[in-house]
Structures are given as structure tokens and as C-alpha cells.
C-alpha angles and dihedrals in degrees: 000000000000106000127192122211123209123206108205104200149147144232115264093020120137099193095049091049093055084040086056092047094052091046097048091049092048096043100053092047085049093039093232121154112237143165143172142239137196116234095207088071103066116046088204093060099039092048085051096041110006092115102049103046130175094061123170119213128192114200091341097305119110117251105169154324158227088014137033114249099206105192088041085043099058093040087058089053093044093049 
């Protein structure tokens, strides 16, 4: 199964920024598609998940937040 991953941030946002940097990293040695979206520019994302970015989504469906578990992370992506 080919999985994406969507990274939901912010500007000016420290943790998404080292969120970005550890996905980017995972999902290119696992040669996974992934993005990225602002949450700020679409009022419907930032009400639902505003207050937890960074929040990692696979295939639309939240993982995780705030930090990127790497070991839980890859077994998602394997599975």
C-alpha cells in the first residue's frame, strides 16, 4: 500500500519547522509522497487543529502531533 503523509503547520513555527525537517528526511528514505499545509489558510483546519501543530497526517487520517515519533512513524508507513 502507498501511503502520503501530510504535515499540517504554521509560519513562524519552530516545531513545525524541525517536524518538516524529520519528515522530509523519513519520507524520502522510505520513498513516501508528502506536503505540507498551513493551517492559517483555511479557517476550517486551523479551528480543528490550530492549537496542536505540528500535526502529522497519513493518508488523511491524524497520527500524531506537536513532535515526530520516528520508530512509530516508519511502522505507519511500512504498514
Amino acid at each position: 500500500m502507498r501511503h502520503e503523509v501530510t504535515l499540517l503547520v504554521r509560519a513562524q513555527c519552530p516545531a513545525c519547522a524541525t517536524a518538516r525537517d524529520d519528515i522530509s528526511r523519513i519520507c524520502a528514505e522510505m520513498e513516501v509522497p508528502w506536503h505540507t499545509t498551513d493551517v492559517d489558510n483555511d479557517p476550517q483546519l486551523r479551528a480543528e487543529y490550530g492549537d496542536r501543530v505540528p500535526v502529522i497526517l497519513i493518508d488523511g487520517r491524524e497520527h500524531g502531533f506537536w513532535a515526530v515519533q520516528e520508530q512509530r512513524l516508519r511502522a505507519a508507513l511500512r504498514g
